[in-house]
C-alpha positions in Angstrom: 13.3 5.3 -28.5 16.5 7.0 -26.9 18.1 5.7 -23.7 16.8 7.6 -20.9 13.1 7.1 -23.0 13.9 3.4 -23.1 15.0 3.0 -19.1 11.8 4.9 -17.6 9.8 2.6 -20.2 10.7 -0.6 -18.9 11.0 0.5 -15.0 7.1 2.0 -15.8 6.8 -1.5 -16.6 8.1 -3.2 -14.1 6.3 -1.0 -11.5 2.8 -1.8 -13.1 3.0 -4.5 -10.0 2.7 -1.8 -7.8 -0.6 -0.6 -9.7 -2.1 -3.6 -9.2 -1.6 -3.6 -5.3 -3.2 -0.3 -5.3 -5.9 -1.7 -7.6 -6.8 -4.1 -4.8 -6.1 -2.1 -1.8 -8.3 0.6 -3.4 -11.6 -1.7 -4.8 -11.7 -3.6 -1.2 -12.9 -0.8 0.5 -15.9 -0.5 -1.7 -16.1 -3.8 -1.7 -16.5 -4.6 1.8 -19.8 -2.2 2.1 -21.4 -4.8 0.1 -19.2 -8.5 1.0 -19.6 -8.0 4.4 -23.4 -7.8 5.1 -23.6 -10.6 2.1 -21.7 -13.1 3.5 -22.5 -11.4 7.5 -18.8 -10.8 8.8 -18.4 -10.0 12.1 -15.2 -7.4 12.7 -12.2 -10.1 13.0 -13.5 -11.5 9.8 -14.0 -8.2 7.7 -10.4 -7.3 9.2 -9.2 -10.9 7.2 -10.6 -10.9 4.2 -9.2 -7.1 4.0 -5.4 -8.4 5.6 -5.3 -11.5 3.7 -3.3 -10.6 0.9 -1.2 -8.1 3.6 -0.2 -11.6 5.3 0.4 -14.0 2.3 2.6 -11.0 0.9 4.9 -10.7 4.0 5.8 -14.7 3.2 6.2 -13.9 -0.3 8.4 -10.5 0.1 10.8 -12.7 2.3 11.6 -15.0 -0.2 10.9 -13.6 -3.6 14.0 -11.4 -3.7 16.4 -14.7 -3.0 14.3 -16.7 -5.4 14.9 -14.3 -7.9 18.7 -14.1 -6.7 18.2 -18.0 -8.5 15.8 -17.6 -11.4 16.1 -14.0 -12.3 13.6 -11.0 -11.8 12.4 -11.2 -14.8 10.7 -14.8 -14.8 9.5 -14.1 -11.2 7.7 -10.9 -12.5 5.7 -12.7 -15.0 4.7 -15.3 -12.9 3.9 -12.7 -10.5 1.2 -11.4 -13.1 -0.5 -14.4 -13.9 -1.1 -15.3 -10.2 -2.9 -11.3 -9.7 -5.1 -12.7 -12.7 -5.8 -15.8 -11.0 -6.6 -13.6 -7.9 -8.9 -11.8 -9.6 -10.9 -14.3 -11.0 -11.7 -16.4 -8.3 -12.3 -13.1 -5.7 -14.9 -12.7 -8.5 -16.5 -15.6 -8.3 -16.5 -16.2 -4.1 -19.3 -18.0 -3.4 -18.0 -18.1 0.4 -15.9 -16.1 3.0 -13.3 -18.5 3.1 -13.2 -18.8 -0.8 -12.8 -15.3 -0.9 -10.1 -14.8 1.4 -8.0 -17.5 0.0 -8.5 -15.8 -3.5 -6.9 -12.7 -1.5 -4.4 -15.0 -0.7 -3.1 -15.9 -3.7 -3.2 -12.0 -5.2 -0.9 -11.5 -1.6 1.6 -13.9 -2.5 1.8 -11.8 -6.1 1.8 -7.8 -5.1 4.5 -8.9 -2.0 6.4 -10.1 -4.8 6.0 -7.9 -6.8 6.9 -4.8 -4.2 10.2 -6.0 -3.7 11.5 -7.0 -7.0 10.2 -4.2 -8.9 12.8 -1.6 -6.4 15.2 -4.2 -6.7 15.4 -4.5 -10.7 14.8 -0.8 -11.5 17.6 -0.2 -8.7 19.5 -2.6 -10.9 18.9 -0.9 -14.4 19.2 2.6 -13.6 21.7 5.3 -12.9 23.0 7.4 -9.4 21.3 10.6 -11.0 17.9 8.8 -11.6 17.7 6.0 -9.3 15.4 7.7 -7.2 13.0 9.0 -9.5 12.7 5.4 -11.2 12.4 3.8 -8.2 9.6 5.9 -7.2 7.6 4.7 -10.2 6.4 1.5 -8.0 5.0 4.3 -5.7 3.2 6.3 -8.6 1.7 3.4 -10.2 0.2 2.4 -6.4 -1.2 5.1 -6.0 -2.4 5.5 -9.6 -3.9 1.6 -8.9 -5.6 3.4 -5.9 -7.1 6.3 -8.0 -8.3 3.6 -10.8 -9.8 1.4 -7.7 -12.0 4.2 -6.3 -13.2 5.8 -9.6 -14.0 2.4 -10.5 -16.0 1.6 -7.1 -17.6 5.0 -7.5 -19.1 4.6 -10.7 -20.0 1.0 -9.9 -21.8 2.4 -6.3 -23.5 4.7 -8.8 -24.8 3.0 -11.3 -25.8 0.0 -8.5 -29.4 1.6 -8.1 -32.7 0.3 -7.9 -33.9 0.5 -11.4 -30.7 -0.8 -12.7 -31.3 -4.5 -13.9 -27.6 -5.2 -14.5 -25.8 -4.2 -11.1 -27.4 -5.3 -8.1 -26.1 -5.3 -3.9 -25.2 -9.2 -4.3 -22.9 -8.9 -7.5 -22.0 -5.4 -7.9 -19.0 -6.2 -5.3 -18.2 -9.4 -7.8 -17.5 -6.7 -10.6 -15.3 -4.7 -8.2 -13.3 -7.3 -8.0 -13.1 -9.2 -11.3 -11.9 -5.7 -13.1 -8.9 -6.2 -12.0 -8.3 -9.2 -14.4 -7.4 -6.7 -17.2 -4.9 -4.5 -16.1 -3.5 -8.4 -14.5 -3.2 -9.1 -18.1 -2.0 -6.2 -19.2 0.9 -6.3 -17.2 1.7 -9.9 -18.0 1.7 -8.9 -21.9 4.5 -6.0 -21.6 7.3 -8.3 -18.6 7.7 -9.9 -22.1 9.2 -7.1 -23.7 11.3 -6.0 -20.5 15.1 -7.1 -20.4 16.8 -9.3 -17.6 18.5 -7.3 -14.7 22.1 -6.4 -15.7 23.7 -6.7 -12.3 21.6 -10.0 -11.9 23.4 -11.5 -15.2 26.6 -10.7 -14.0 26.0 -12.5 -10.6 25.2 -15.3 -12.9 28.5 -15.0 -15.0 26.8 -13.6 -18.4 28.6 -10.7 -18.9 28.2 -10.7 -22.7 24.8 -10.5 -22.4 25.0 -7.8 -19.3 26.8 -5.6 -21.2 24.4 -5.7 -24.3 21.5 -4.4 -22.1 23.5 -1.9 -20.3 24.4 -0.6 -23.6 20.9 -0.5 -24.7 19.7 1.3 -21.5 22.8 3.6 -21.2 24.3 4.0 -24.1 27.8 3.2 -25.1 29.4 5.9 -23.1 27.5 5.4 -19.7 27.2 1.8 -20.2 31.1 1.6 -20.3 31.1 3.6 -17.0 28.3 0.9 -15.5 30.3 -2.5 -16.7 33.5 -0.8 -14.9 31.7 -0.3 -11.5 29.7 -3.8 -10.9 32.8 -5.5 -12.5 34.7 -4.0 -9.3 31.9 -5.1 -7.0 31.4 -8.3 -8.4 35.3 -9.5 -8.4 35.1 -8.7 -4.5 31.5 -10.8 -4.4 33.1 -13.9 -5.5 35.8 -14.4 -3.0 33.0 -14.1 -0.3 31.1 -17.3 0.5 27.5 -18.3 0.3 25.1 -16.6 1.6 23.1 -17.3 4.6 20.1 -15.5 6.2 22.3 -15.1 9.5 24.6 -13.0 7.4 22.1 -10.0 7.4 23.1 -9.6 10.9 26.8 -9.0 10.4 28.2 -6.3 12.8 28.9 -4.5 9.7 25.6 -4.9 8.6 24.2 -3.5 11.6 23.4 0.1 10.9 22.1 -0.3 7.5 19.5 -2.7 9.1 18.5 -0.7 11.6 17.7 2.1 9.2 15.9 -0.2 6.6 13.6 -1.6 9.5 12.8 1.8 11.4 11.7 3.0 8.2 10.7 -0.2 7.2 7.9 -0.8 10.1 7.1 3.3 10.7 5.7 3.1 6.8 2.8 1.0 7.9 2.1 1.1 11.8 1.4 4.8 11.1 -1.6 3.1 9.3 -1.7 3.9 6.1 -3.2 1.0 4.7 -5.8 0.9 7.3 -7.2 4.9 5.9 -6.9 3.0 2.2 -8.4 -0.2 2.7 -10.8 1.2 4.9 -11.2 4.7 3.3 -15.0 3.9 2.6 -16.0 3.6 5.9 -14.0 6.0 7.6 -15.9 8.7 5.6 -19.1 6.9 6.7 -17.7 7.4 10.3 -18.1 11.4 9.7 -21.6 10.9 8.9 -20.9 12.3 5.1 -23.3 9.4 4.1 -22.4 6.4 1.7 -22.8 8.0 -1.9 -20.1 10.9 -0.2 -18.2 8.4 1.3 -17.3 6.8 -2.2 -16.6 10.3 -3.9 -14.5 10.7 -1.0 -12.4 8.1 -1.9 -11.1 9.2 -5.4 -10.5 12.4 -3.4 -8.1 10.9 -1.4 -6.4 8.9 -4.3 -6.4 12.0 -6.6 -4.4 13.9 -3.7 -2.1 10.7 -3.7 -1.5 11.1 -7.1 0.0 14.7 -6.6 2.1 14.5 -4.0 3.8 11.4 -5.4 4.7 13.4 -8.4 5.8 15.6 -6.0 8.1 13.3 -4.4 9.2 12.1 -8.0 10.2 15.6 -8.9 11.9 16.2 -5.2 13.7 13.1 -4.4 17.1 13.7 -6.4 16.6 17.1 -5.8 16.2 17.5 -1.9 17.3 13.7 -1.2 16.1 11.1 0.8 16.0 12.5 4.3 14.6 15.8 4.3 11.6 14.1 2.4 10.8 11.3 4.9 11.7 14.0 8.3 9.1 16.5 6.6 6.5 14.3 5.7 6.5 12.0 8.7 5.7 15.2 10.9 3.4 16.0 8.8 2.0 12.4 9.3 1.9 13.1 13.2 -0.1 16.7 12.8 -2.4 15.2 10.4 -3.5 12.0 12.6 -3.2 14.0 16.0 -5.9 16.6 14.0 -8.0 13.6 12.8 -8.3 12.1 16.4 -9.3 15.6 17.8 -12.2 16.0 15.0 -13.5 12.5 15.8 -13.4 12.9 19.7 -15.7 16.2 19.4 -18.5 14.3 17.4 -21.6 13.6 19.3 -24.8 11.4 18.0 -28.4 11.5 17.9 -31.1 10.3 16.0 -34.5 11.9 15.8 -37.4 10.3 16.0 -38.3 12.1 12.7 -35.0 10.6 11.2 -35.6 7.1 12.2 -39.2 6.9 10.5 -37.2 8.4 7.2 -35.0 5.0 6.7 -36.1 3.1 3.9 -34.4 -0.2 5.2 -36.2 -3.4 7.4 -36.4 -3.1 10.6 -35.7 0.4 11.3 -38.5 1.0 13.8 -36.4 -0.8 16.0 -34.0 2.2 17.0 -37.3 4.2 18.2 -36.6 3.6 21.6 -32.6 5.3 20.8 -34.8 8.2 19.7 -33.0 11.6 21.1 -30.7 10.0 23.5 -27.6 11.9 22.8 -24.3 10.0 22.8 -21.0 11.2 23.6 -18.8 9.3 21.7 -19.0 6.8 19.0 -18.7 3.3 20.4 -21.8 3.3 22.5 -23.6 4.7 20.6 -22.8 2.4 17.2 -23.0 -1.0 19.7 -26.5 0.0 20.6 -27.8 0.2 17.0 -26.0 -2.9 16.5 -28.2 -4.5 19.6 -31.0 -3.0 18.3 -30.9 -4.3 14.6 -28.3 -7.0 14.6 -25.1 -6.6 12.6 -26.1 -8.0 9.2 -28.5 -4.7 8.7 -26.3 -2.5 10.9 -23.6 -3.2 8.3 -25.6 -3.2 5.0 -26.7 0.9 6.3 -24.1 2.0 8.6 -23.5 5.1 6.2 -27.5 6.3 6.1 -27.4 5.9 9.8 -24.4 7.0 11.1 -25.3 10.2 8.8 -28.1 10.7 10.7 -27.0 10.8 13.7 -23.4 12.5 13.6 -22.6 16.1 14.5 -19.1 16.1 13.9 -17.4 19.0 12.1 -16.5 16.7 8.9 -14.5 19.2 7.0 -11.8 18.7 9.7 -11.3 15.4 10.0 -11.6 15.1 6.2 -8.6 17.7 6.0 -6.2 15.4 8.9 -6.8 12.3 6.6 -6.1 13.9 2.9 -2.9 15.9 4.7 -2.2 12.3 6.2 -2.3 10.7 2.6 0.0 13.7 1.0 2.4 13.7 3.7 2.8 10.1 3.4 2.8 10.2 -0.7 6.0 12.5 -0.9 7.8 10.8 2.3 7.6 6.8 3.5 5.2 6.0 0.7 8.0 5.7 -2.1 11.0 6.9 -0.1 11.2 3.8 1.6 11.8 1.7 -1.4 14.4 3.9 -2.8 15.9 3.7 0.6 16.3 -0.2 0.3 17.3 -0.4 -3.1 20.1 1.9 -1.6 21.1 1.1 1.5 22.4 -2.9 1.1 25.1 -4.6 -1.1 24.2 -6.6 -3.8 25.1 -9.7 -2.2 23.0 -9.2 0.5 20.2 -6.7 -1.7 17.8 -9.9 -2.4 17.7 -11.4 1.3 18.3 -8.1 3.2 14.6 -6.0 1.0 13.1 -9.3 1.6 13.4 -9.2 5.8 12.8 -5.8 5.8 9.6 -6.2 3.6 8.5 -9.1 5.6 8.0 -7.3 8.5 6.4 -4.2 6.9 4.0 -6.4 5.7 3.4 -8.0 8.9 2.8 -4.9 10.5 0.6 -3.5 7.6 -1.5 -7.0 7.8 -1.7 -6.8 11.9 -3.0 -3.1 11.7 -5.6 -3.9 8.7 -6.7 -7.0 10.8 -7.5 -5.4 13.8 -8.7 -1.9 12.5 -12.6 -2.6 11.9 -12.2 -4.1 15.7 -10.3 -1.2 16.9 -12.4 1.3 15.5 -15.5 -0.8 17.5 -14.1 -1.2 20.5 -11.3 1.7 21.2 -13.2 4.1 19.2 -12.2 6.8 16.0 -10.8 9.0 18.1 -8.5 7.2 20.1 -7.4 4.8 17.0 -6.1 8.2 15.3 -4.6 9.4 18.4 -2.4 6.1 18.5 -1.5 6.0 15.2 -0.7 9.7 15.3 1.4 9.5 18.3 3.6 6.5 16.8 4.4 9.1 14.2 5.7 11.0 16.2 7.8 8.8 18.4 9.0 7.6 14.5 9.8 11.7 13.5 12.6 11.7 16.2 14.0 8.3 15.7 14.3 9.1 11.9 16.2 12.6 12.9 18.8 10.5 14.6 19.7 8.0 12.6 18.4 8.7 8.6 21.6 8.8 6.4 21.5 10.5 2.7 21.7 8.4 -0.3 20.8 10.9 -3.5 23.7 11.2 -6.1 25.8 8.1 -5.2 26.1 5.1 -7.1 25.2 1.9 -5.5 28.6 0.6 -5.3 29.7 4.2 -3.5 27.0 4.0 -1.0 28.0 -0.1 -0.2 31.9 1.4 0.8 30.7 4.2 2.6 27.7 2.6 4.8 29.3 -1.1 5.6 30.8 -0.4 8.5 34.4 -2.9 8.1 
């Protein structure tokens, strides 16, 4: 295996983390279409068992990059991978809401983890000319985890049928979930065979053993080169003092942080990982039906896939900024087109229709019959009333595509431009960002604030989403999210510096402002 072979190897490793985070992002909105009427969750607790691991990662992400300052990112990786396993397991085998949400919970605590340090060591291990690309790998593999998540809840959705003895609606969600343990294990199997960060083992004063993996990623030549420019760095690290998390706040610090959590926070109140988590029932929303809505999904993770490859093959080509200015507007159009398709629909079942559902109860919406409603709220609250949530949940999709006129094809084209824009642009341009923007010194703690809050923000919009799209309505939640975009676009045009083609230590002298 050459060198440049061997370094995209072990940062395709590394990344796997980030597969695994799409993995569970992806299956929970398949899930959900059978957990919630199961257990009965009302909005507010749907919206937590789908932000749990969104807020346990935010505590993780601001302390995983300074405990791995101590132990090394190496050993917090593989711990990392044996607590998704965990996760998986006992999501499986929920026999409550609250068991299920602590299980999401402890698979939280592993992908925050894991979304820092993975940036953080391929940063570490690669070069100026590749950095990007390699760092982008955590994106790829998320949004491959994503593709594998809905192919996997498609086919399970599929075979889930009424002759099937196997698969039924109380466990099929159970197998959703408990795949997961074998890519967990998967990825624990190969940290074994990945090195320990270079520029981590000279912060611990094993240089010997640095320069041996340099070597073995670089080369002789380039490794040489490598040694020459963290030994410069470092000598100026050690006649600093300890750090503390006050530090971060440096005047010189100051624009650099700024950057990291405008970009930071505009990557998830946009709501991205609202349309994921929740991708299942926002195609219910256009009436496409529930068997569409699935399909839908690996749609939307298949267009993922392309436009991250697009961003891999653009990112040390065009550079940071032009990348995230492009795709955020592009984030703004979509959402702004998604919020005009939704607030067009109108709704109205049929007597005829009613008498065609299959499920209990359904002769209660007979006195709904023909009344046509304007927008999507009232009309979903008075099924609700008439049938009671548990059975409104369990065929919200058959209903809902019954009743909706809404010109789908629209609103289906807002939300997969949404997802593209975002893959080439704040998806995996933010990480590559971080990695970038902060001295090693102050790498660990400074990733780990940022992160924290991105996760924050990610868990607050997933949490109050299903409740949002109840009480605010489709429409006017995309409208929102679409015009925070935009707000975000002209911030970004200000401020955004370039990165591409610059070593670390290069970027460190010519961004701290002394």
């Amino acid at each position: 295996m050459n060198n440049k072979t061997y370094t995209i190897f072990i940062s395709f490793i590394v990344a796997l983390g980030g597969f695994l985070f799409g993995f569970d992002a992806g299956i929970i909105s398949g899930v959900m279409s059978y957990a919630g009427p199961e257990f009965n969750l009302n909005e507010i607790q749907s919206g937590w068992v789908v932000s749990a691991p969104s807020f346990a990662a935010m505590f993780a992400m601001l302390f995983s990059g300074r405990l791995s300052d101590k132990i090394g990112r190496k050993k917090l990786l593989i711990f990392v991978a044996f607590l998704y396993a965990i996760s998986a397991i006992l999501s499986a085998l929920s026999i409550s809401y609250e068991m299920l949400y602590i299980a999401r919970i402890i698979g939280g605590i592993a992908f925050g983890a894991a979304l820092v340090l993975a940036p953080i060591y391929i940063a570490e291990i690669s070069t100026a000319e590749n950095r990007g690309k390699l760092v982008s790998l955590q994106q790829l593999n998320i949004v491959f985890g994503f593709f594998a998540a809905f192919l996997s809840n498609y086919f399970f959705n599929k075979y889930n049928t009424q002759e099937s003895a196997f698969l039924t609606d109380e466990n099929v969600w159970r197998w959703m979930l408990g795949v997961e343990f074998i890519p967990a294990v998967f990825y624990f199997i190969l940290l074994f065979f990945v090195p320990k960060s270079p520029r981590w083992l000279y912060l611990k004063g094993s240089f010997e053993e640095a320069k041996k993996v340099l070597n073995k990623i670089h080369g002789s030549e380039r490794g040489s080169l490598e040694i020459a420019a963290i030994e410069k760095n470092i000598l100026k690290e050690k006649n600093k003092s300890e750090l503390k998390i006050k530090d971060i706040l440096k005047p010189s610090l100051r624009f650099i942080l700024v950057v990291g959590l405008v970009v930071g926070v505009l990557q998830q109140i946009t709501g991205i990982n609202a349309v994921y988590f929740y991708a299942t029932s926002i195609f219910k929303q256009t009436g496409i039906g529930t068997d569409a809505a699935f399909s839908s999904g690996v749609l939307l993770s298949t267009i993922s896939v392309i436009f991250t490859f697009v961003a891999i093959y653009l990112i040390d080509r065009m550079g940071r900024r032009p990348l995230l200015l492009i795709g955020t507007a592009g984030i703004a159009i979509s959402l702004l087109l998604c919020a005009y398709g939704f607030n067009q629909a109108t709704y109205q079942l049929s007597k005829e229709k009613i008498n065609q559902f299959e499920f209990s109860d359904s002769q209660k919406l007979l006195p709904l019959a023909d009344t046509l409603y304007k927008d999507d709220i009232t009309f979903k609250n008075e099924v609700k009333a008439a049938l009671g949530n548990k059975i409104y949940s369990k065929n919200d999709g058959a209903i809902l595509e019954a009743a909706t006129t809404i010109n789908a094809n629209l609103i289906l084209i807002g939300i997969l431009g949404f997802i593209a824009c975002f893959a080439f642009s704040l998806g995996p341009v933010m990480w590559v960002l971080l990695s970038e923007l902060y001295p090693i010194k102050y790498r660990g703690l400074a990733i780990g604030v940022i992160a924290f809050i991105n996760s924050l923000i990610s868990s607050l919009v997933q949490l109050v989403f299903p409740w949002e799209l109840s009480h605010l309505g489709n429409a006017f939640t995309f409208f929102v999210f679409g015009a925070i975009a935009f707000v975000g676009f002209f911030i970004m045009l200000k401020i955004l510096p370039e990165t591409k083609g610059k070593s670390l230590e290069e970027l460190e002298i010519e961004l701290i402002k002394n």
